[in-house]
N, C-alpha and C positions, 0 to 999 in steps of 0.2 A: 132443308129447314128454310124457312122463309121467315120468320121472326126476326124485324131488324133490330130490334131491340131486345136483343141477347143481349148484349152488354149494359153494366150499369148507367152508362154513361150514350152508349149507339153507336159511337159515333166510328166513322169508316175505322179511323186509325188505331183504336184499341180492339175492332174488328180482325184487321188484318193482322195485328201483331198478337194476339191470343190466339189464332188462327196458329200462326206457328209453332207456340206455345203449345196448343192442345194434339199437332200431328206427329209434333215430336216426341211428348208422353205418349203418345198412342202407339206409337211404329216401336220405341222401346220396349213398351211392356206387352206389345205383340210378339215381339222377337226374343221378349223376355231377356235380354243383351243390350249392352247401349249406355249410352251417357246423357240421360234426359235432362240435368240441370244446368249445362251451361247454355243448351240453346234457349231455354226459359227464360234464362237470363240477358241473355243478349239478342232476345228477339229484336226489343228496340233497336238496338242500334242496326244490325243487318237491316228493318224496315225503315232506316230514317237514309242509311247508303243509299238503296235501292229505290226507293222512289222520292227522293231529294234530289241527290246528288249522280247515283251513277248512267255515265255515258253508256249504256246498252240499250242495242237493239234485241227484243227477246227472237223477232222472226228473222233474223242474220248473227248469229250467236258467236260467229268466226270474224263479224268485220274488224280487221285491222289496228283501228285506232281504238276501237273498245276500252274503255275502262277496265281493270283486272280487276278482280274479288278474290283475294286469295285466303283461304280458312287453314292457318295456319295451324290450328286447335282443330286436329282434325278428326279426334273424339267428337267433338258438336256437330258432327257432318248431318243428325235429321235436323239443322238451323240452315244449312245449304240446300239441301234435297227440300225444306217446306219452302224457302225463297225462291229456286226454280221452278218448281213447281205453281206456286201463284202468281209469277213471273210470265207465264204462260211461253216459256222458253222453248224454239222450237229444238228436233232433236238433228244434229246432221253427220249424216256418215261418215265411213273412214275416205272415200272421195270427196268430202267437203259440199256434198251437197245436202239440200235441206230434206226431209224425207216426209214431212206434213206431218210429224206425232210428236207428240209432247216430249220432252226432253225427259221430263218426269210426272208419269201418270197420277194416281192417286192409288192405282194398282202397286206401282213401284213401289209405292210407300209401305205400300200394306204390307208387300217382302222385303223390306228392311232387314238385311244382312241374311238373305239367304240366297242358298246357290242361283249361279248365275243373273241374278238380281243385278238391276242397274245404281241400286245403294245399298253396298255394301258398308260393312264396317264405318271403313272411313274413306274421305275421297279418293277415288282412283284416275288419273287424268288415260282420254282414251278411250274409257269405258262407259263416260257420263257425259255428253256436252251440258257447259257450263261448270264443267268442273276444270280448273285453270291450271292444277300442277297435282300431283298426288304428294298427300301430307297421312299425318299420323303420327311418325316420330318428329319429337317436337322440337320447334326450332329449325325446320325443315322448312317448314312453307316461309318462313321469316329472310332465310336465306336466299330463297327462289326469286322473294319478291324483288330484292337488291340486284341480280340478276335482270329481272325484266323490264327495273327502272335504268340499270345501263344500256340496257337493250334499246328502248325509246329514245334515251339519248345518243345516240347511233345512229340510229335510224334516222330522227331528226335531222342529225347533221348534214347525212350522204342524200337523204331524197326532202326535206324540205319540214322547216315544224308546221305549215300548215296543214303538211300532213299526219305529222307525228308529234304529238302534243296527249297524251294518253298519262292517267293517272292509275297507281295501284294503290290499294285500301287492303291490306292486313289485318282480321281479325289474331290475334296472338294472349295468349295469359300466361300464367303466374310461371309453370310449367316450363313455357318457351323461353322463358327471362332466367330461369335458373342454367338451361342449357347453354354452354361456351358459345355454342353455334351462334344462337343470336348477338351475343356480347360482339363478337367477330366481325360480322355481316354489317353490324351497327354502327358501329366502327367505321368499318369503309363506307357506308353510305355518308353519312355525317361528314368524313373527309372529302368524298366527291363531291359533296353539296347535292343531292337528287333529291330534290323540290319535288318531284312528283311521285314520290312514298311519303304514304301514310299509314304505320303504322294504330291500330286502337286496341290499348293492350286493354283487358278484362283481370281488373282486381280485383278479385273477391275472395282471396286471401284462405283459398280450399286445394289440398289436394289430396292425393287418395288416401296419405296416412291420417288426415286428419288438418287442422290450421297448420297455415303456412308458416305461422308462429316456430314450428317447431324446427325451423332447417331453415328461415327464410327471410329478415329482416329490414333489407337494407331500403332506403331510399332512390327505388328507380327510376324515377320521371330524374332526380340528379345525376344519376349516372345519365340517362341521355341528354341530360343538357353538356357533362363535359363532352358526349362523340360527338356536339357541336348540332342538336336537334330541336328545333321549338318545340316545345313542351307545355301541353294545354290539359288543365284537368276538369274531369265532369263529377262530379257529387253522385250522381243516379241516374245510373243506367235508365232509368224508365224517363225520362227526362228529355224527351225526342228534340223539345225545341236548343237545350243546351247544348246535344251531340248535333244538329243541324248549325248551331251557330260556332263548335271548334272547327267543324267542314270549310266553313265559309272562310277561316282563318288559315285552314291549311292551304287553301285553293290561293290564299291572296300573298302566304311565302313564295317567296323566288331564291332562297338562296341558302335554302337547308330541308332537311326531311324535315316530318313531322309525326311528333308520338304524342296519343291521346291515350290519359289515363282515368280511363272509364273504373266507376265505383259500382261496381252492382253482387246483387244477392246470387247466388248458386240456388238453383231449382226452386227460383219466385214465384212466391203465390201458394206453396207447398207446403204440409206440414215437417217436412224435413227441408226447408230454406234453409241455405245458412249452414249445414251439417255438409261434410262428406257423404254423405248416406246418400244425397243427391247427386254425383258424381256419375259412380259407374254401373251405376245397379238400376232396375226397371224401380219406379215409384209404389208399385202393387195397385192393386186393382182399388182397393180404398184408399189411399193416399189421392188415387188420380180423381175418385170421385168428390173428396174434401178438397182438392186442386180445381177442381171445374166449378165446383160450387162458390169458393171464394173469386173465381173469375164470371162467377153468374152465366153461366156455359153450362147447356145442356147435361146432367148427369152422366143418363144413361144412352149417350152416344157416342162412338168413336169414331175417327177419322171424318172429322166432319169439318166441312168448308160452307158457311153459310152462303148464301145468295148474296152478288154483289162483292162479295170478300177478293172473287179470282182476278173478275173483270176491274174491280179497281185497283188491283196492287199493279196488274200487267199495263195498265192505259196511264196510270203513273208513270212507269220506267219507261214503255214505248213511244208515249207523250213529247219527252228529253229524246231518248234514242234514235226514235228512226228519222227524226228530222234531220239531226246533226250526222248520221249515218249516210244518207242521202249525198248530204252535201258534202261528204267527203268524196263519195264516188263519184260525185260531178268534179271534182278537186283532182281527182286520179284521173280520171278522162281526160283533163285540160292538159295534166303533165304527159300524158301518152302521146296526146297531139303536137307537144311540142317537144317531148324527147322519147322519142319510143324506145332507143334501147335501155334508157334510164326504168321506164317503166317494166320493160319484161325482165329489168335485172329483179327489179322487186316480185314479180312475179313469179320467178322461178323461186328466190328464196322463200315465199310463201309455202311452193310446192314440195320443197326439199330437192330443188334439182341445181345441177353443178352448170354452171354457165358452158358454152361451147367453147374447146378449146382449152381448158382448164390445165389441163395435163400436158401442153404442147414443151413446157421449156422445162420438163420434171429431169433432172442432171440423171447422167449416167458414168458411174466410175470407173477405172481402168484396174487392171490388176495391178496388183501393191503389195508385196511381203509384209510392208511394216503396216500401210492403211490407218485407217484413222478410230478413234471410237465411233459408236455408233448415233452418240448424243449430236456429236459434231456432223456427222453425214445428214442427219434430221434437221438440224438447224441450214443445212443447203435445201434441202426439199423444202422444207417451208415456206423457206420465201421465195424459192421458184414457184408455190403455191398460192402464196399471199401477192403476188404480181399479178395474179388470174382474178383471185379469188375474193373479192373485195368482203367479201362477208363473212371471212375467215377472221374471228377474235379472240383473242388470246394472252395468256401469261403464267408467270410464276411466282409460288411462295416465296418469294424473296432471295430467290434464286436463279433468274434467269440469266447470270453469267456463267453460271454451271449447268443450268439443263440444254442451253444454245437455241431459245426458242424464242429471244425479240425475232420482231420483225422490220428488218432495213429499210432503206431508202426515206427519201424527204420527203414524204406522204405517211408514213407509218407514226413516226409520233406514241407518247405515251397518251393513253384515255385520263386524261385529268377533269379537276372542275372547268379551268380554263380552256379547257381541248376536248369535247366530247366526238371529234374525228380521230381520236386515236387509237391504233390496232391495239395497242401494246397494254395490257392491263398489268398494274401492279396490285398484288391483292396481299402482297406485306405476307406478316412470317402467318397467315390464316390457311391453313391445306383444309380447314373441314368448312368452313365459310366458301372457300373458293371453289370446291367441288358443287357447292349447295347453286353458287351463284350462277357456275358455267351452266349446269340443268337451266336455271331460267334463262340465259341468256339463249338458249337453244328451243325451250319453248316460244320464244320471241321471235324464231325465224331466222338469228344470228347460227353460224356455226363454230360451236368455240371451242376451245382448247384449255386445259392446264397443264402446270408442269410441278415436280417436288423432287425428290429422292424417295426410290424404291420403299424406303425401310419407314418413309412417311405416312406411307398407303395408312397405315396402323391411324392418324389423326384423320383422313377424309374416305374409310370403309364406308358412311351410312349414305353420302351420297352418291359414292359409285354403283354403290344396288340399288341406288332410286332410280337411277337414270336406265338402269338396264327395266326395270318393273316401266317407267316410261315409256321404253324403246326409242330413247333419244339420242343422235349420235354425236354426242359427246365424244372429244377425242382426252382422253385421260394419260398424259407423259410421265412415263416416271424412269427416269438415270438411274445411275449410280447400282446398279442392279445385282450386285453380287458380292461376294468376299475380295472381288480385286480393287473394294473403296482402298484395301489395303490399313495404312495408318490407323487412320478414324475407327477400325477397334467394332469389336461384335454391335453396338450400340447403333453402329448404323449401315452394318453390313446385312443385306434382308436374306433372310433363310423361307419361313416358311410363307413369304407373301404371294410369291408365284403359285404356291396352290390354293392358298386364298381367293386369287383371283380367278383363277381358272375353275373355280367350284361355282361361281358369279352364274345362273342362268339367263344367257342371251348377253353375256360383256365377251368379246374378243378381244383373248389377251394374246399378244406377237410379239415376240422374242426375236426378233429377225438378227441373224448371224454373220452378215456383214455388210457393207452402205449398200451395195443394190438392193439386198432385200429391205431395208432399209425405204427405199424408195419405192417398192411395192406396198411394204406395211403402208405406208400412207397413203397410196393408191387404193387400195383395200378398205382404209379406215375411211377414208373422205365419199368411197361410194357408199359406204353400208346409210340407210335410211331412217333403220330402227333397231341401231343395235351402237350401244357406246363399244368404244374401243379402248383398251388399255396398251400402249406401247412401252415396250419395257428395253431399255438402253443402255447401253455400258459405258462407265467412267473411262474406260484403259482403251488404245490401240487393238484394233485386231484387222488380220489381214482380209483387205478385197480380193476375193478369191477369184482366180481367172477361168472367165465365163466361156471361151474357147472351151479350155479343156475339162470344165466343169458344166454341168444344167445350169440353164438360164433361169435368174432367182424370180421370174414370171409362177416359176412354181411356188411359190409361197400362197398364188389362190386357194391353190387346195390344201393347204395348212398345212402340207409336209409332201415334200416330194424325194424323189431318187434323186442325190447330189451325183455320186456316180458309182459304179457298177462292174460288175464279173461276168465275164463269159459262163452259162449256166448258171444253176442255182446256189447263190452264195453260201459258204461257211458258216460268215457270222455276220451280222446286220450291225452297225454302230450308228446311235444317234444321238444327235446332237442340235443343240439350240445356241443361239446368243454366242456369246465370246466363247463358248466351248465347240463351235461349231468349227474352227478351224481346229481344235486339238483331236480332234474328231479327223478332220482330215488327214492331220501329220501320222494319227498313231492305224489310220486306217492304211496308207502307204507304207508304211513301217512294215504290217504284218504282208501286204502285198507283194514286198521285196521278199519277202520268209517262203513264200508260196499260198497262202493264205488265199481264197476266195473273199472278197469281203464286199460288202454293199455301204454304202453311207447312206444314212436320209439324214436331210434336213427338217425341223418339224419346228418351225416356229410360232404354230395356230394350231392346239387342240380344237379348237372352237370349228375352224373352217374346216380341217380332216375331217370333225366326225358327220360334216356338212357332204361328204361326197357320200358315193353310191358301197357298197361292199364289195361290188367289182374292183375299184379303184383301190381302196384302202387293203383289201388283199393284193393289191400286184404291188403295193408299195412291203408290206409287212406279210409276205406267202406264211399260210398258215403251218408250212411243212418246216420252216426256217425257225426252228425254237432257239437258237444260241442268238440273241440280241443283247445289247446294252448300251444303255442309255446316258450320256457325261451331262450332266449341267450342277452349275455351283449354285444348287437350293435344295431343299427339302424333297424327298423323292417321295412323297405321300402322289398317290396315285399313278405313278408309273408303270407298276403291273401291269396296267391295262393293255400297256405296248411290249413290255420287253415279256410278259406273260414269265407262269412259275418256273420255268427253265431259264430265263434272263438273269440279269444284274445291273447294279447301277452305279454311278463313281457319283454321287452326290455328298451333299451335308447331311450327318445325322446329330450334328452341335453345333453352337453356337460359332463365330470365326473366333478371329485373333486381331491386335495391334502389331503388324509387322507390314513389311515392303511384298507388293505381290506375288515378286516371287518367290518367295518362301511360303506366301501362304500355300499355293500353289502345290509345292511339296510336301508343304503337311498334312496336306487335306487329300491328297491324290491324284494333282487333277495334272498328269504327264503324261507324256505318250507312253513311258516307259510300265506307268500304270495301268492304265486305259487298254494294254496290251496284253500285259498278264490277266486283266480279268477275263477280255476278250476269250485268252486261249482256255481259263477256266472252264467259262461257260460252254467253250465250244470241247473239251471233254467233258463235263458231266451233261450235255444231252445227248452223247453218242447211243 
């Protein structure tokens, strides 16, 4: 189409912003799936971001300092895929190189959420360059962004803000404000002072049951003003010069976020504006043609980008970008020249790679009867860790005198407003915010850490699966790991969380059994590249078991090894995890003094076991050896898979109790005296 007077008006900017508007009705109601009205909606504002204000380069989509876009509302994702796309955003592989194709074709568009498609559903990060975090579940990208705005401020501190000065822009609505998540995130941003989020929530007071009316009232822009947020409001959304002039206002704070509350219509310009109808459903095929017509847009075309519409939305943003791009990599050149290890520290963090030497001063524990918990042995590896590993960031729900994971010395410090060099993040009683936040601080290049209690997992579930669908390696801590919280009572004793987690595809969850393994798990967890980790810890003492007369806990790579062993082929096979890994010991000598053949494994990684070959994981578990069983104090949901239908297990099938541990201990079964009677069951009924 050549006609530049498609529009009533011509002119570029209601060019490129109907543009949006019409590829996003089109990719819906070709997919017949989709959420065509809020990117209608908020085309303007996405087009007044991106060729205003945002710092991107489309033909280096990875630099650095980049400005973040993050679509929080990640149902609107054909308002992302139409802005990449006229962005002329190039596409670069999983080696970070550029590859000369469009990040997003016009073809892509056209497969809007079908297989193997590069726009899918909603954003996926990974799968799409220019797509900055994968969002969806809402309240999700909001948390991420808080996340990438400490990340910047980090950054800035250790390598300089000339180089690190980078803003994030959050698209977010009604949706996202109703989720805790945000409430959370919001919170601690506001408390940190991170001047460089900018939230722009989208009120348009719709969601799928209908107005927000009916569940959703309150006065939001006040609640951000008490998490301590300038708060700026726009009347209409189609109102470019007003959302260009809150921008200008966000950019000129220095001493708090910023949330812009955008007024605009749901599937603008449509005979269903203003209704749900416009929401999650395709507009139909007449709707779209009385929708083009009141945009004075070709009828009977679709997916159409007039002449001039691509070249100016991308010479807009490249305009801004590649100059100020440039002149960062001249900025990174001068610092190489005059600190080069400074520079390949940041280089390798770019890459996901551990600096040289990382692992030199990781402790090594002695054997111990009484040994320590394993929360406590973690809190030594760490910051033998964080002495290496300057990029290593981290903290707890408000609990990091109980999960033992600050980080020491007069350089660590907490990350405050006033200290943005500090390792130590307090992220206050938020487990579902802090899980959201670690993902971006790890999209950032940062490698972070959380910590909670086991039975927490239950408030930060949806970001621990985000981070695995990322393949971010996230190291996810959680204590207190069993019925031996003791006192504290079923309420926070975790039962079924450990197969929760191990159900997670691509999270590695490690149960390690006593401090050495301990110090492998984090060996393990700090190599993996794209794979979050879950470290599961115990509140109570348990013995370091001596590595002389037992396998070196090196065996923990392969996520369950032979602790130790029988002349020929064992009786009965006992395995054990985490704090049961030493009763497991006791009751396996037990029956070995009786005459008993017996084998131990240690198996504190389903995830890395089922990572080895069939050779291996048969000489660990001989398929001729059917008398197995399994001790650990959780839920035995999935365990067949090892102790198979001839096996047994000494696990929980209830909830705990409020007593001292060891009586739980006895009431639950978990003795050697028990452990041994099952043992000689199972090894009569597979005779």
């Amino acid at each position: 189409m050549t006609d530049t007077n498609i529009h009533e008006d011509g002119s570029p900017e209601r060019l490129q912003i109907d543009t949006i508007r019409t590829l996003s009705m089109d990719a819906v109601q070709a997919a017949n799936s989709g959420h065509p009205g809020t990117p209608m909606a908020l085309a303007p504002v996405a087009w007044t971001i991106w060729t205003k204000h945002l710092r991107y380069d489309p033909a280096k989509p990875d630099w650095p300092n980049r400005d973040r876009f993050v679509l929080s509302v990640g149902h609107a994702s054909m308002l992302l895929y139409s802005v990449l796309h006229l962005a002329g955003v190039v596409e670069v592989d999983a080696d970070g190189k550029e590859t000369g194709k469009p990040a997003i074709s016009i073809d892509d568009i056209k497969a809007f959420r079908q297989l193997d498609s590069k726009t899918p559903g909603h954003p996926e990060y990974r799968m799409t360059t220019g797509v900055e975090t994968t969002t969806g579940p809402l309240g999700q990208g909001c948390g991420n962004s808080v996340g990438m705005a400490i990340a910047e401020r980090s950054l800035a501190a250790r390598f300089g803000q000339d180089l690190f000065d980078y803003d994030i822009y959050v698209l977010c609505g009604d949706g996202d404000m109703m989720e805790g998540i945000s409430a959370e995130a919001a919170s601690l941003a506001g408390h940190l002072k991170l001047s460089n989020l900018c939230w722009l929530y989208d009120s348009n007071h719709i969601s799928i049951e209908g107005s927000t009316d009916l569940a959703f009232d309150e006065d939001v822009g006040k609640r951000f003003e008490a998490y301590g947020w300038q708060v700026i409001h726009v009347d209409d959304a189609n109102d470019t010069d007003a959302i260009d002039a809150a921008i200008v206002k966000f950019k000129a704070c220095n001493d708090k976020p910023t949330f812009i509350v955008v007024h605009s219509v749901i599937g603008y310009g449509s005979p269903r504006a203003g209704s749900e109808k416009a929401h999650g459903e395709p507009l139909g095929e007449e709707n779209i043609r009385l929708t083009k017509q009141a945009y004075g847009w070709p009828e009977d075309q679709s997916f159409l980008v007039p002449d001039g519409v691509m070249a100016g939305f991308h010479d807009a943003v490249s305009a801004r970008g590649k100059p100020l791009r440039e002149a960062w990599e001249a900025k990174f050149a001068d610092l190489r020249a005059k600190d080069a290890s400074l520079a390949e520290a940041f280089d390798g963090m770019r890459q996901g790679k551990l600096p040289a030497g990382w692992e030199a001063d990781l402790p090594s524990f002695d054997a111990d009867p009484k040994g320590l918990a394993t929360r406590d042995s973690s809190g030594k590896v760490i910051n033998a860790i964080a002495a290496k590993l300057p990029m290593l960031i981290g903290g707890a729900a408000d609990l990091s005198p109980s999960t033992k994971t600050d980080v020491k010395g007069d350089k660590a410090g907490s990350f405050e407003a006033d200290n943005y060099a500090g390792r130590n993040m307090h992220f206050g009683v938020r487990e579902h915010a802090m899980g959201s936040v670690a993902n971006g601080m790890a999209l950032s290049y940062l490698r972070s850490y959380t910590a909670t209690f086991l039975v927490f997992l239950d408030y930060m579930r949806p970001p621990v699966r985000l981070a695995a669908i990322m393949e971010l390696p996230v190291v996810f801590v959680f204590t207190h790991d069993s019925i031996g919280v003791g006192e504290d009572g079923p309420t926070h004793q975790p039962i079924e969380h450990l197969a929760t987690l191990r159900a997670v595809p691509g999270l590695d969850t490690i149960r390690p059994g006593d401090a050495n393994e301990v110090v492998e798990a984090w060996r393990v967890a700090l190599t993996h590249t794209h794979e979050p980790t879950a470290l599961i810890l115990s509140r109570q003492a348990m013995p370091t078991l001596d590595r002389t007369k037992y396998s070196s806990a090196k065996g923990l790579e392969q996520g369950a090894y032979i602790l130790s062993d029988c002349d020929g082929e064992p009786d009965v096979i006992l395995i054990g995890t985490g704090s049961e890994l030493s009763l497991v010991v006791a009751a396996g000598e037990k029956l070995a003094e009786e005459g008993t053949k017996v084998r131990i494994v240690s198996m504190p990684s389903w995830y890395l076991f089922e990572k080895q070959d069939r050779a291996y994981r048969d000489s660990v578990f001989p398929r001729a050896v059917r008398a197995r069983v399994a001790v650990e104090q959780a839920g035995e949901l999935g365990w067949d898979r090892y102790v198979g239908l001839d096996g047994a297990t000494v696990m929980m099938s209830t909830f705990g109790a409020s007593a001292p541990i060891a009586k739980l201990q006895e009431k639950f079964g978990f003795t050697v005296d028990n452990v041994c009677a099952v043992a000689k069951r199972v090894m009569e009924n597979s005779k």
